[in-house]
N, CA, C and O atoms as a Tripos MOL2 file, in Angstrom:
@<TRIPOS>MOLECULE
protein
  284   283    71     0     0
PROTEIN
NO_CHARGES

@<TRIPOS>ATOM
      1 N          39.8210  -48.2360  -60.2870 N.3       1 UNK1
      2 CA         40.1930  -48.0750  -58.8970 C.3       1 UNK1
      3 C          39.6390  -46.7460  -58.3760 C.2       1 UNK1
      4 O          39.8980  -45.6490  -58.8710 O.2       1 UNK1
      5 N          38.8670  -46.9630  -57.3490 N.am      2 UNK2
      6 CA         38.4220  -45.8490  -56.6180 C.3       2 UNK2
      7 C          39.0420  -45.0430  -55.0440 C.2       2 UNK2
      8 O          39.2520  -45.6780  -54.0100 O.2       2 UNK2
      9 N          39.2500  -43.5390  -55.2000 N.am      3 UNK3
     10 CA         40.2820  -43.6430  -53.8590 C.3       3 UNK3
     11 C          38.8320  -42.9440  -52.5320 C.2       3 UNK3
     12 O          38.1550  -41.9160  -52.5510 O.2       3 UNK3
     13 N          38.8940  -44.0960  -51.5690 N.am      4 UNK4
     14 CA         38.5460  -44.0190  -50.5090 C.3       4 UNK4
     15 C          38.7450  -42.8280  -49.6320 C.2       4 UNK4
     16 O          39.8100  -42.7820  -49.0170 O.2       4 UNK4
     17 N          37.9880  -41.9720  -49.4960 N.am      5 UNK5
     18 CA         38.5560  -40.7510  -48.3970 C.3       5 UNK5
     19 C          37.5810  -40.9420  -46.7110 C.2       5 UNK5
     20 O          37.7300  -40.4850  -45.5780 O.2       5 UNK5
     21 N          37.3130  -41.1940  -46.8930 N.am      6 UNK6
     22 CA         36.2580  -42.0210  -45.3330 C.3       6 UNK6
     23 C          37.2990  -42.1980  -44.2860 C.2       6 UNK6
     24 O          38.2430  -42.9860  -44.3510 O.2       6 UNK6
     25 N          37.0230  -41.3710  -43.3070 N.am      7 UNK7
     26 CA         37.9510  -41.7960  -42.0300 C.3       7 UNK7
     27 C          38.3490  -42.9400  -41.3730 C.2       7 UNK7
     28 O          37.4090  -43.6800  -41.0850 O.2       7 UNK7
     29 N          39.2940  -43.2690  -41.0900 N.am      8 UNK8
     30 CA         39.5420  -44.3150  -40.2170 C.3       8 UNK8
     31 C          40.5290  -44.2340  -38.6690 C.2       8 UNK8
     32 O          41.3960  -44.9410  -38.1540 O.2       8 UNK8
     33 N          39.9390  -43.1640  -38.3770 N.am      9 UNK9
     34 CA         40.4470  -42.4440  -37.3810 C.3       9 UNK9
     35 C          39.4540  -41.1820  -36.5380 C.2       9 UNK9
     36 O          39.1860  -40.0540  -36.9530 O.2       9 UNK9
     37 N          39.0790  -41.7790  -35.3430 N.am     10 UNK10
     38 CA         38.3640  -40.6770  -34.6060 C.3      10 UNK10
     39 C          39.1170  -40.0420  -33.1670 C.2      10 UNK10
     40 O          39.8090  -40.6810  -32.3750 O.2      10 UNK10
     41 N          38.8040  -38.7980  -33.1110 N.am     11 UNK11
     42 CA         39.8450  -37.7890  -32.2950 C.3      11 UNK11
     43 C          38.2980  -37.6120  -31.1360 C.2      11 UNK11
     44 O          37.1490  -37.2630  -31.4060 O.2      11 UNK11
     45 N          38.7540  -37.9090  -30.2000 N.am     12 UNK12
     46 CA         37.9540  -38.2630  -29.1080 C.3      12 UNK12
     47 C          39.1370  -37.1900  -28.1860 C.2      12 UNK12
     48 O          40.3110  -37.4540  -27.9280 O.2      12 UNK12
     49 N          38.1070  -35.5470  -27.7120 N.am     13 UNK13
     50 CA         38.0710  -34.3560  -27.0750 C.3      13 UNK13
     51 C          38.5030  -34.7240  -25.7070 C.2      13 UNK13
     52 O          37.9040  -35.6820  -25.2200 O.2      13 UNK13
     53 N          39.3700  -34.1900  -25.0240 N.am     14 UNK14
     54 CA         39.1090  -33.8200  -23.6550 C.3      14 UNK14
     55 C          39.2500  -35.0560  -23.0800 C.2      14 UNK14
     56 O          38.4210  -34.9550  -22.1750 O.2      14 UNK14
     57 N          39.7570  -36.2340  -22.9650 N.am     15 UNK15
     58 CA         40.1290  -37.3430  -22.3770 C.3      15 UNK15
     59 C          40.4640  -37.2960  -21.2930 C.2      15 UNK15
     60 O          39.5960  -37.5830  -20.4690 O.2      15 UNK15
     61 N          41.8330  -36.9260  -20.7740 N.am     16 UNK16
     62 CA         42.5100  -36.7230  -19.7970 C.3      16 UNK16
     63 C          42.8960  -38.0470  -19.1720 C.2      16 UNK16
     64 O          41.9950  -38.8710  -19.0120 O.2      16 UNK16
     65 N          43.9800  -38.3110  -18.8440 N.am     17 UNK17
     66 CA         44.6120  -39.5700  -18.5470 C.3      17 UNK17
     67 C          43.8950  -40.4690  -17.8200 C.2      17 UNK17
     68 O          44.1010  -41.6310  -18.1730 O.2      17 UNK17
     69 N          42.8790  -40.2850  -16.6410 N.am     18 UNK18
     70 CA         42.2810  -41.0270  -16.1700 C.3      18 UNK18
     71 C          40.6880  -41.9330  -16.9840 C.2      18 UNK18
     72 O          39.9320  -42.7940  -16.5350 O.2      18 UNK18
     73 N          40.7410  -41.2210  -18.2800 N.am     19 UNK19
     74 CA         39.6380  -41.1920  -19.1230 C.3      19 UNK19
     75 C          40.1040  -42.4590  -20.4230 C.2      19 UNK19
     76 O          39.2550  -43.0460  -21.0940 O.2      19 UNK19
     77 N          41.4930  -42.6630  -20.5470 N.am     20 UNK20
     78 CA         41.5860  -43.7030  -21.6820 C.3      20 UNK20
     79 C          41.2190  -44.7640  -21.3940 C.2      20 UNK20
     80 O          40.4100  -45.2200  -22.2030 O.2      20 UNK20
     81 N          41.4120  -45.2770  -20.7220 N.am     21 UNK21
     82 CA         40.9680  -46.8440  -20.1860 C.3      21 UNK21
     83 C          39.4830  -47.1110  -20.6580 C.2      21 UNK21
     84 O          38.9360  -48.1060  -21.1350 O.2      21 UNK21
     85 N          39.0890  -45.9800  -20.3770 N.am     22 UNK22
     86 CA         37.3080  -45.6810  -20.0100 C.3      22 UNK22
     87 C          37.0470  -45.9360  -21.8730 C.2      22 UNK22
     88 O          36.2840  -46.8440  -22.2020 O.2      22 UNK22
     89 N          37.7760  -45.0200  -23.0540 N.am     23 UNK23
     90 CA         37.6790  -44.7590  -24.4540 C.3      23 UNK23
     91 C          38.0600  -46.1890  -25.0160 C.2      23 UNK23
     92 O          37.2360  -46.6810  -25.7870 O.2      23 UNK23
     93 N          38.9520  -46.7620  -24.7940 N.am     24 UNK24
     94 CA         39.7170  -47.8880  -25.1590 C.3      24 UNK24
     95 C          38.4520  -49.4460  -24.8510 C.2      24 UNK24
     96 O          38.0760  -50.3690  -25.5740 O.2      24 UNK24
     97 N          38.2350  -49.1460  -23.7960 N.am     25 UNK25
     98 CA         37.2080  -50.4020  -23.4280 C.3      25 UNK25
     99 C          35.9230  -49.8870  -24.3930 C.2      25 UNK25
    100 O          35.3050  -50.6800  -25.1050 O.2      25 UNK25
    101 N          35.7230  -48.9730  -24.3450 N.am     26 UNK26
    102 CA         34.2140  -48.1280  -25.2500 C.3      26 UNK26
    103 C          34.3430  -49.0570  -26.5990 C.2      26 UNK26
    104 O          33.7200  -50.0780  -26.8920 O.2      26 UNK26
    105 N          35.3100  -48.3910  -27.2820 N.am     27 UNK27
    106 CA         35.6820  -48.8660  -28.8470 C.3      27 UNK27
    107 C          36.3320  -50.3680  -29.1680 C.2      27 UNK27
    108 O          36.4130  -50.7560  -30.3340 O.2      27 UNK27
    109 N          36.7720  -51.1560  -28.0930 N.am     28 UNK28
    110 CA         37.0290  -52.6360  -28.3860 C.3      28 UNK28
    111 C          36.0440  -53.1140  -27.9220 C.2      28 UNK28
    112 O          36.3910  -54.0320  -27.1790 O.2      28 UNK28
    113 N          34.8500  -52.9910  -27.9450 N.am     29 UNK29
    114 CA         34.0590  -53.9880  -27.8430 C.3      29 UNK29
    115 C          33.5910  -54.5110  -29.2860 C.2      29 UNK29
    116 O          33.0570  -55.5930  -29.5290 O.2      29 UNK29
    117 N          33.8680  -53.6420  -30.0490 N.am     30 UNK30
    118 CA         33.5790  -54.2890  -31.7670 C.3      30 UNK30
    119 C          34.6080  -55.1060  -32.1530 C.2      30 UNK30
    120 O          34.3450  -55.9880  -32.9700 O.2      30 UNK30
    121 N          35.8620  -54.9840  -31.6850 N.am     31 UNK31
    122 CA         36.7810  -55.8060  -32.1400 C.3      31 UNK31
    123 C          37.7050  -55.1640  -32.7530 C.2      31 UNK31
    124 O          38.8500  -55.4480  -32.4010 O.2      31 UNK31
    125 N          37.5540  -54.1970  -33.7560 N.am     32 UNK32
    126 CA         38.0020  -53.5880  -35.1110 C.3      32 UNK32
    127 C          39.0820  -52.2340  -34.4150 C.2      32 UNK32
    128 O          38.9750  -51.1550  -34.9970 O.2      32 UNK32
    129 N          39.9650  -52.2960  -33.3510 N.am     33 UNK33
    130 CA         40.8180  -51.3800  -33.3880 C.3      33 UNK33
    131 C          42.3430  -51.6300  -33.4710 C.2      33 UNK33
    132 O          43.0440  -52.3280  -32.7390 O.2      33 UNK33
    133 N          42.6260  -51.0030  -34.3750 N.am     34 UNK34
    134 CA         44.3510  -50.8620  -34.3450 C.3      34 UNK34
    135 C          44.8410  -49.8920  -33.2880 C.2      34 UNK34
    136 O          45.2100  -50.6220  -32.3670 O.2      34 UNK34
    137 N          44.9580  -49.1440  -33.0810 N.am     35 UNK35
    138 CA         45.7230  -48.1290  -31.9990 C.3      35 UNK35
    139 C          44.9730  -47.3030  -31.6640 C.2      35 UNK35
    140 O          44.2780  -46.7480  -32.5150 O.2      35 UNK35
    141 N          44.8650  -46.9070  -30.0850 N.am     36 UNK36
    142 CA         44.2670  -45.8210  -29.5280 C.3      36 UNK36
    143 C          45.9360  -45.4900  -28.8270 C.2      36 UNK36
    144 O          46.7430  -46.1970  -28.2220 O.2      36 UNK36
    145 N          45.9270  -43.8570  -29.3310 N.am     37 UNK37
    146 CA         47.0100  -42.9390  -29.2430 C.3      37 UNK37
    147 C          46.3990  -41.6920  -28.3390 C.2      37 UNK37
    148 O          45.4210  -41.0110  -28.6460 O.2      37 UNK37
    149 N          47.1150  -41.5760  -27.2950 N.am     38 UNK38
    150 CA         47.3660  -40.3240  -26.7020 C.3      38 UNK38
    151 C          47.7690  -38.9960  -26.7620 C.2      38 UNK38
    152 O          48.9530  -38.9210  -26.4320 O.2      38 UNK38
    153 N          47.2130  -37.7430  -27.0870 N.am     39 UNK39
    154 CA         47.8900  -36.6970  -27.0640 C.3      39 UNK39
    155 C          48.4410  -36.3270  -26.3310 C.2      39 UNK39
    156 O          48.5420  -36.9550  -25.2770 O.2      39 UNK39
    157 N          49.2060  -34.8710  -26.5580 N.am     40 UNK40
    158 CA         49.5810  -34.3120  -25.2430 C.3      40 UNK40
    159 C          48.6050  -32.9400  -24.5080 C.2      40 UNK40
    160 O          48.7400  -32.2200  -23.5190 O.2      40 UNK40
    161 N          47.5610  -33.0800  -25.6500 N.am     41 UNK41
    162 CA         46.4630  -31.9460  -24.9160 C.3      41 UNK41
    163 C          45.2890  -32.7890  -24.5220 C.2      41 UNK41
    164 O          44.1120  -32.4300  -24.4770 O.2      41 UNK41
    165 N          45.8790  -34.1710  -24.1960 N.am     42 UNK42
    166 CA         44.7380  -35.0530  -23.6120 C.3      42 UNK42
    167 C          43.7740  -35.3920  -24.6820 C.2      42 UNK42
    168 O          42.8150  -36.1190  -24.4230 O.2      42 UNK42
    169 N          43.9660  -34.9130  -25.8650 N.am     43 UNK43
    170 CA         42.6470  -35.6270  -26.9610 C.3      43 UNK43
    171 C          43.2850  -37.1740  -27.1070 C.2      43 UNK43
    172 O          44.4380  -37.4840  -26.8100 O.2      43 UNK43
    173 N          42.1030  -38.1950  -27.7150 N.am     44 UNK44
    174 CA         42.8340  -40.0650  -27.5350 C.3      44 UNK44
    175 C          42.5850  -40.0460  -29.5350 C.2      44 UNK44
    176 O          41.5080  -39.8160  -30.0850 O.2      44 UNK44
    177 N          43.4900  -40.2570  -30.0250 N.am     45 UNK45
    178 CA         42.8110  -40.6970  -31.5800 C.3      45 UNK45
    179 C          43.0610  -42.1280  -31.3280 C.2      45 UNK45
    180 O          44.1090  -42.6350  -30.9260 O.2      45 UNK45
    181 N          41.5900  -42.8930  -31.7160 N.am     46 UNK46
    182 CA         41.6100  -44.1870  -32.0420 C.3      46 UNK46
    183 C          41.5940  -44.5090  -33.7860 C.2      46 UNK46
    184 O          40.9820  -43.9360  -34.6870 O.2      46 UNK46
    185 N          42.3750  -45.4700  -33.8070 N.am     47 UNK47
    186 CA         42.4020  -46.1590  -34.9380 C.3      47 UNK47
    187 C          41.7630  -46.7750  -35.4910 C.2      47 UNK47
    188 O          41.1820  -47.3780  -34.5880 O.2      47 UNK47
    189 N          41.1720  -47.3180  -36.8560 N.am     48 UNK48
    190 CA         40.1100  -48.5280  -36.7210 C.3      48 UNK48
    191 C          40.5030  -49.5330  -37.8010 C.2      48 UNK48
    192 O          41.1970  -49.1280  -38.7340 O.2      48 UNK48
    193 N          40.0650  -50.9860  -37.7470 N.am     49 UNK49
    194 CA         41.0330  -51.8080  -39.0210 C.3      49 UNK49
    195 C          40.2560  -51.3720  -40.4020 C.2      49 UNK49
    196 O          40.8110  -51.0650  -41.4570 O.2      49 UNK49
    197 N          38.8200  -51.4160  -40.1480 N.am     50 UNK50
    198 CA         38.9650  -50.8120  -41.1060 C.3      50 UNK50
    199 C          37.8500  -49.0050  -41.2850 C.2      50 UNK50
    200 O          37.5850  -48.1700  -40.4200 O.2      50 UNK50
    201 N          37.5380  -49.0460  -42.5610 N.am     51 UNK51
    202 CA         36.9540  -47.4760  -42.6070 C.3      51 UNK51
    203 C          35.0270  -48.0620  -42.4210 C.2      51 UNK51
    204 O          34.2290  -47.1550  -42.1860 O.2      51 UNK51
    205 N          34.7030  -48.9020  -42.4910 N.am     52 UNK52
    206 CA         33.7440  -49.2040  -42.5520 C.3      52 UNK52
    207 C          33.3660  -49.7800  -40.5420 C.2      52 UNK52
    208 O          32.3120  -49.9850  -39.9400 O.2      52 UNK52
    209 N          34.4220  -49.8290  -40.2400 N.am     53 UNK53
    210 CA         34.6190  -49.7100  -38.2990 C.3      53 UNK53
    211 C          34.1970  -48.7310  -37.8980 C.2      53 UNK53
    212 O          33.2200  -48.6890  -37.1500 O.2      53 UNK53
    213 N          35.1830  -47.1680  -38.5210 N.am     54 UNK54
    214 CA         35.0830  -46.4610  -38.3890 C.3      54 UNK54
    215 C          33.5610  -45.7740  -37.8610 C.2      54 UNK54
    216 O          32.9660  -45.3800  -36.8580 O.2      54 UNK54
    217 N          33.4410  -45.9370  -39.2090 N.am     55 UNK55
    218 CA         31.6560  -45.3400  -39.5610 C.3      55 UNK55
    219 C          30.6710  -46.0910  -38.4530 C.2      55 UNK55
    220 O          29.9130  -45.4090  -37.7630 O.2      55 UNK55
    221 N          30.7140  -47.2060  -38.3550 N.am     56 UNK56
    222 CA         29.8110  -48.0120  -37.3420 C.3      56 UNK56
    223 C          29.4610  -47.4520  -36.2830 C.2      56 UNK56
    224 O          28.3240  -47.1600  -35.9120 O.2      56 UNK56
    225 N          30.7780  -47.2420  -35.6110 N.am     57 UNK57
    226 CA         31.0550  -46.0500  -34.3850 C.3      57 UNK57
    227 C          30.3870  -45.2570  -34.4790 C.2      57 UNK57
    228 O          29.2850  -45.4930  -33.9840 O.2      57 UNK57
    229 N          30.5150  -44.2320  -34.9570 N.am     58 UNK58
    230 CA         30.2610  -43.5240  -35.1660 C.3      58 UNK58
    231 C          28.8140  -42.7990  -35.1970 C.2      58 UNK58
    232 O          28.4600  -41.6520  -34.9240 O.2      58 UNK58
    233 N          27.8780  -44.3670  -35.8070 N.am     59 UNK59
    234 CA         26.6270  -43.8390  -35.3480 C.3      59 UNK59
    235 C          26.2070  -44.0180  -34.1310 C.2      59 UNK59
    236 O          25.2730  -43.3410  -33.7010 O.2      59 UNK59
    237 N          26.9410  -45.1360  -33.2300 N.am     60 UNK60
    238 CA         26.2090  -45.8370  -31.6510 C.3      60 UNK60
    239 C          26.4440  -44.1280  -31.1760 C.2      60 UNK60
    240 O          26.9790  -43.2250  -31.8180 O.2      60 UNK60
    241 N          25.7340  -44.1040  -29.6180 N.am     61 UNK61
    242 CA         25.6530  -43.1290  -28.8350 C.3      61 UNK61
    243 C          27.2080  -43.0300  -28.1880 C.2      61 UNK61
    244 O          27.4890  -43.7080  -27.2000 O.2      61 UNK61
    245 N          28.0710  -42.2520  -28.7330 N.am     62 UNK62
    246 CA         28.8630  -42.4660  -27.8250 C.3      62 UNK62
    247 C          29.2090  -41.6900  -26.5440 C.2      62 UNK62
    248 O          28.7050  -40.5840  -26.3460 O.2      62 UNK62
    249 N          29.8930  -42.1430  -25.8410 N.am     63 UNK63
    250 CA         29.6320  -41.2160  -24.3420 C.3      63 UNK63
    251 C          30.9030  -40.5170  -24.5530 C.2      63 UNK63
    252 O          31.6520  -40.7490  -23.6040 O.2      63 UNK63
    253 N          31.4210  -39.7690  -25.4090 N.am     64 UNK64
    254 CA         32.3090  -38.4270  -25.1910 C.3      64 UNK64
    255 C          32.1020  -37.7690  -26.7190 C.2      64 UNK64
    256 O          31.9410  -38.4880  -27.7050 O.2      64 UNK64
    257 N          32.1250  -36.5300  -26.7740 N.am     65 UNK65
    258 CA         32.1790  -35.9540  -28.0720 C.3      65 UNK65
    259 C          33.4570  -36.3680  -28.8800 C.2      65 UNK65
    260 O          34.6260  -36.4490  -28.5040 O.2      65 UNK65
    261 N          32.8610  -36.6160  -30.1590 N.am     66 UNK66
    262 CA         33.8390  -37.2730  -31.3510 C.3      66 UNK66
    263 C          33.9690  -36.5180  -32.4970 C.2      66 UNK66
    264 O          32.9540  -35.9090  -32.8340 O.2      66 UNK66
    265 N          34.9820  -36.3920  -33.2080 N.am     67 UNK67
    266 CA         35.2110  -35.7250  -34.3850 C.3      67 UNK67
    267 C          35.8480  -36.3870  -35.2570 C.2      67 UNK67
    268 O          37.0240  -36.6900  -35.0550 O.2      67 UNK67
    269 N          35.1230  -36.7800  -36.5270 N.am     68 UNK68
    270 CA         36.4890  -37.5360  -37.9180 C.3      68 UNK68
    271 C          37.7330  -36.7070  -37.6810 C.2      68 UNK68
    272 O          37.8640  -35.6110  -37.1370 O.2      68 UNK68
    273 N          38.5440  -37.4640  -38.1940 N.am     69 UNK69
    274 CA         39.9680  -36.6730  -38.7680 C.3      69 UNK69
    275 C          40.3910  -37.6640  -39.8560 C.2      69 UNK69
    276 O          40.1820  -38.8730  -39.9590 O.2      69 UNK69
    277 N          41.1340  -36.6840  -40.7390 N.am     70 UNK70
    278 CA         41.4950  -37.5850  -42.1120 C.3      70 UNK70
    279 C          43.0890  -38.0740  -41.5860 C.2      70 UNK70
    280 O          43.7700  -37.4250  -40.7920 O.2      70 UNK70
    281 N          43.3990  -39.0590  -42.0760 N.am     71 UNK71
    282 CA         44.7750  -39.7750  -42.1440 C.3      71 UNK71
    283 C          45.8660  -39.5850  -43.3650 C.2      71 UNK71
    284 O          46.9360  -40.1940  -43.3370 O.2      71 UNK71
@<TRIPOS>BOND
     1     1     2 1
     2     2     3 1
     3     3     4 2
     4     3     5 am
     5     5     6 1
     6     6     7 1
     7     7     8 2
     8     7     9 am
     9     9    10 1
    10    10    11 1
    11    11    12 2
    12    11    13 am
    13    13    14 1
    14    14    15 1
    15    15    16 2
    16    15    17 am
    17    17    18 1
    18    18    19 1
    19    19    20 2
    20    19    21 am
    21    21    22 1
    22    22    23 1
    23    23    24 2
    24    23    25 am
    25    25    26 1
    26    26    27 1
    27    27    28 2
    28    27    29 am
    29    29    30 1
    30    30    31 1
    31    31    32 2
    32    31    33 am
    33    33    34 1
    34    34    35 1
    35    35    36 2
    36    35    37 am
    37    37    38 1
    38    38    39 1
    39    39    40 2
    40    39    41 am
    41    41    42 1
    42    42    43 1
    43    43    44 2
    44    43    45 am
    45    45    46 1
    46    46    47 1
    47    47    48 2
    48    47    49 am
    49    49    50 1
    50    50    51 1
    51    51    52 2
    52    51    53 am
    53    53    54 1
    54    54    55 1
    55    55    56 2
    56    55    57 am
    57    57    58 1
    58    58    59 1
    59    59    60 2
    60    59    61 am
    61    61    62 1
    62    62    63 1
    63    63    64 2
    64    63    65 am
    65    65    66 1
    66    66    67 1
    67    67    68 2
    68    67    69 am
    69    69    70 1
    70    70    71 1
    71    71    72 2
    72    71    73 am
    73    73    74 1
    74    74    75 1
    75    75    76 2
    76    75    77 am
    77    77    78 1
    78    78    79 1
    79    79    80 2
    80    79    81 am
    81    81    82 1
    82    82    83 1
    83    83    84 2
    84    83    85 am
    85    85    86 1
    86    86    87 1
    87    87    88 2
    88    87    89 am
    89    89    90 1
    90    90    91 1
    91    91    92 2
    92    91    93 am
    93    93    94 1
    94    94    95 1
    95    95    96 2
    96    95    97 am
    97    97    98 1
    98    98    99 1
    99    99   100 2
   100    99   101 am
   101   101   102 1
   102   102   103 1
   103   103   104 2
   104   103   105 am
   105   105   106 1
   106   106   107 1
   107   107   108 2
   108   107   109 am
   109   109   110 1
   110   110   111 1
   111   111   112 2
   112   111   113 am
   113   113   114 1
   114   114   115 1
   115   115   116 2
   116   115   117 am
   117   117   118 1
   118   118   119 1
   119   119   120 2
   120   119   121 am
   121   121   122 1
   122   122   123 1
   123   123   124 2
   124   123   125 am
   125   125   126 1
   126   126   127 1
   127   127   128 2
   128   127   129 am
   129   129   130 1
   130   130   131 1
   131   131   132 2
   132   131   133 am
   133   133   134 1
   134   134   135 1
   135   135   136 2
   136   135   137 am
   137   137   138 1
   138   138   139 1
   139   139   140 2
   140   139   141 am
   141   141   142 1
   142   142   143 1
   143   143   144 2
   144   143   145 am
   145   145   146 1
   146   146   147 1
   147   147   148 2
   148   147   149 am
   149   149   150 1
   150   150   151 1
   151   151   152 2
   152   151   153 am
   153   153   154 1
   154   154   155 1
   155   155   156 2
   156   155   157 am
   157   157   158 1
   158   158   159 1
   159   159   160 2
   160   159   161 am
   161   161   162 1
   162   162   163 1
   163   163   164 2
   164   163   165 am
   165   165   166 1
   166   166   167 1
   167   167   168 2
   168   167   169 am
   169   169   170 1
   170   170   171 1
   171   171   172 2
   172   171   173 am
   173   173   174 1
   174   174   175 1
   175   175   176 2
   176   175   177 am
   177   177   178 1
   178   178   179 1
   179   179   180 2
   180   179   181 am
   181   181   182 1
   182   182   183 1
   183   183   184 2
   184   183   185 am
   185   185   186 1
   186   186   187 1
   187   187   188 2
   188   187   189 am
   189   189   190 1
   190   190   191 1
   191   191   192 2
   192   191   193 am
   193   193   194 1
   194   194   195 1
   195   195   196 2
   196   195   197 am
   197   197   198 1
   198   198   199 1
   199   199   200 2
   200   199   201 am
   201   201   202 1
   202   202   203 1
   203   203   204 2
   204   203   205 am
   205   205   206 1
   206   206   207 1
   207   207   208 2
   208   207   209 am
   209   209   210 1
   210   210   211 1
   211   211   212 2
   212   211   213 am
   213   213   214 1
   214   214   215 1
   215   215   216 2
   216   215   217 am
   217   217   218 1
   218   218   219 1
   219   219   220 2
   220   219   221 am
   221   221   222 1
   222   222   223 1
   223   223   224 2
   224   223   225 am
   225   225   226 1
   226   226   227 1
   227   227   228 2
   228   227   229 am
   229   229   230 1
   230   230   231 1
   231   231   232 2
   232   231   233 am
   233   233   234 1
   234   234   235 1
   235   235   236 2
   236   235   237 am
   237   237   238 1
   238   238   239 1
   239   239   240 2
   240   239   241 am
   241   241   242 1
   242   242   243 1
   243   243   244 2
   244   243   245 am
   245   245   246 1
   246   246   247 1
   247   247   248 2
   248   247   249 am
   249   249   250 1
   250   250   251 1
   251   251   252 2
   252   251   253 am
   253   253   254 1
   254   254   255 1
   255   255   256 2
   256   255   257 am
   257   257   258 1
   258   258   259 1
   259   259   260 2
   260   259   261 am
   261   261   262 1
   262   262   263 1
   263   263   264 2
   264   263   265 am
   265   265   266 1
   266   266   267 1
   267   267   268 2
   268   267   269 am
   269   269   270 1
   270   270   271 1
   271   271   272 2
   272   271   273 am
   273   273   274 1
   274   274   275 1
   275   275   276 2
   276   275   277 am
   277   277   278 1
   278   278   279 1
   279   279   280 2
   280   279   281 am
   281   281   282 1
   282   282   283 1
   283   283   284 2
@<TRIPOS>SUBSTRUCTURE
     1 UNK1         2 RESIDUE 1 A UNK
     2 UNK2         6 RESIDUE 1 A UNK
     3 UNK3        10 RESIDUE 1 A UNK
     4 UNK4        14 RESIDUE 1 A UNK
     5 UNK5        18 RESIDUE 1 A UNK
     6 UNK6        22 RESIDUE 1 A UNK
     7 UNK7        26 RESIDUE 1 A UNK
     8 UNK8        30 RESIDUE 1 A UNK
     9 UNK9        34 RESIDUE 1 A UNK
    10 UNK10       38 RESIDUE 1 A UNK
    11 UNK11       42 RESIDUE 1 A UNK
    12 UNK12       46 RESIDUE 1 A UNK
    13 UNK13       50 RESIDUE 1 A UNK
    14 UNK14       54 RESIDUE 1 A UNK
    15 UNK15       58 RESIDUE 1 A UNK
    16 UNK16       62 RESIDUE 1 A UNK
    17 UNK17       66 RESIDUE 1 A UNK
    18 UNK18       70 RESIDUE 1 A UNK
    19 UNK19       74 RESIDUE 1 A UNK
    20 UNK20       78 RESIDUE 1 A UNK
    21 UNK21       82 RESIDUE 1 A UNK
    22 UNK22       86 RESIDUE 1 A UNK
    23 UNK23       90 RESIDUE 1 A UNK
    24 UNK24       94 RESIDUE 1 A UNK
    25 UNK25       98 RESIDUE 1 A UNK
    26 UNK26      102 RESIDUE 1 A UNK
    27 UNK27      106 RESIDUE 1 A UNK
    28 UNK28      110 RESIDUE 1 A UNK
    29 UNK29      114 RESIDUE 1 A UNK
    30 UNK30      118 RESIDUE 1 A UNK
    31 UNK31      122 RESIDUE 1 A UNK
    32 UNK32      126 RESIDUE 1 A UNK
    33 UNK33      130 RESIDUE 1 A UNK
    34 UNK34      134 RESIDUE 1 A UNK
    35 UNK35      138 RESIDUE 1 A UNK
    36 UNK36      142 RESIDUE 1 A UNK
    37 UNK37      146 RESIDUE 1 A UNK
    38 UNK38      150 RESIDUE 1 A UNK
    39 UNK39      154 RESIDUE 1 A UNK
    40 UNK40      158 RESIDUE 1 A UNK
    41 UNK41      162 RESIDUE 1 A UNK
    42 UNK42      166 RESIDUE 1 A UNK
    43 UNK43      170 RESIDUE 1 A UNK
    44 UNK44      174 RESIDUE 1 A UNK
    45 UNK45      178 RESIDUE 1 A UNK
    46 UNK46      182 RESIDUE 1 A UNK
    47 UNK47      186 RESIDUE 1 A UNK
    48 UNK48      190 RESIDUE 1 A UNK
    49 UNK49      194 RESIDUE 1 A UNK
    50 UNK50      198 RESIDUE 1 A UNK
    51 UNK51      202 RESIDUE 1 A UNK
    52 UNK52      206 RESIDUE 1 A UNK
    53 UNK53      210 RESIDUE 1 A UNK
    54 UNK54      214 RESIDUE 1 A UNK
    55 UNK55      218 RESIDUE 1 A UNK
    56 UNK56      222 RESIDUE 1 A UNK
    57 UNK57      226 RESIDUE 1 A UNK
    58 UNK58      230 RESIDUE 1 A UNK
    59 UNK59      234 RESIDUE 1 A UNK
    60 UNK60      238 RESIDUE 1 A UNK
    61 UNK61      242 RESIDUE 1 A UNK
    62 UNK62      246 RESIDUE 1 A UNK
    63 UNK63      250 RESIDUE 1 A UNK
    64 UNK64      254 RESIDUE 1 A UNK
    65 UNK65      258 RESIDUE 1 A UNK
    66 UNK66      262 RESIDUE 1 A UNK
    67 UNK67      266 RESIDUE 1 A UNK
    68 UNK68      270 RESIDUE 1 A UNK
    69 UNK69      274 RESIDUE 1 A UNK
    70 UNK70      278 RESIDUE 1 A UNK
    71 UNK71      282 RESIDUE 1 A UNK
């Protein structure tokens, strides 16, 4: 058994409430999300089903700066 450390969770900067809708439609177009969560300093962490979602993302262009975070 091997333990997986690969994110499955990206912290998407500077959102601001009028901006989730905008993040949420971005990242379901693959299909592969469990929860997009709101901060309270306006950053959105999306969820992904799985870690191999994750990564996919990750390479397209995305239109806001993104950062892994571990779970």
């Amino acid at each position: 058994m091997k333990l997986d450390n690969r994110p499955k969770k990206l912290l998407v900067k500077d959102v601001g409430s009028d901006g989730v809708q905008a993040v949420r439609d971005w990242y379901e177009t693959g299909g592969q999300i469990d929860a997009v969560e709101t901060l309270e300093n306006g950053d959105v962490v999306v969820t992904f089903r799985t870690r191999a979602a994750a990564e996919q993302v990750t390479f397209a262009p995305p239109p806001l700066l993104l950062r892994c975070i571990r779970n």
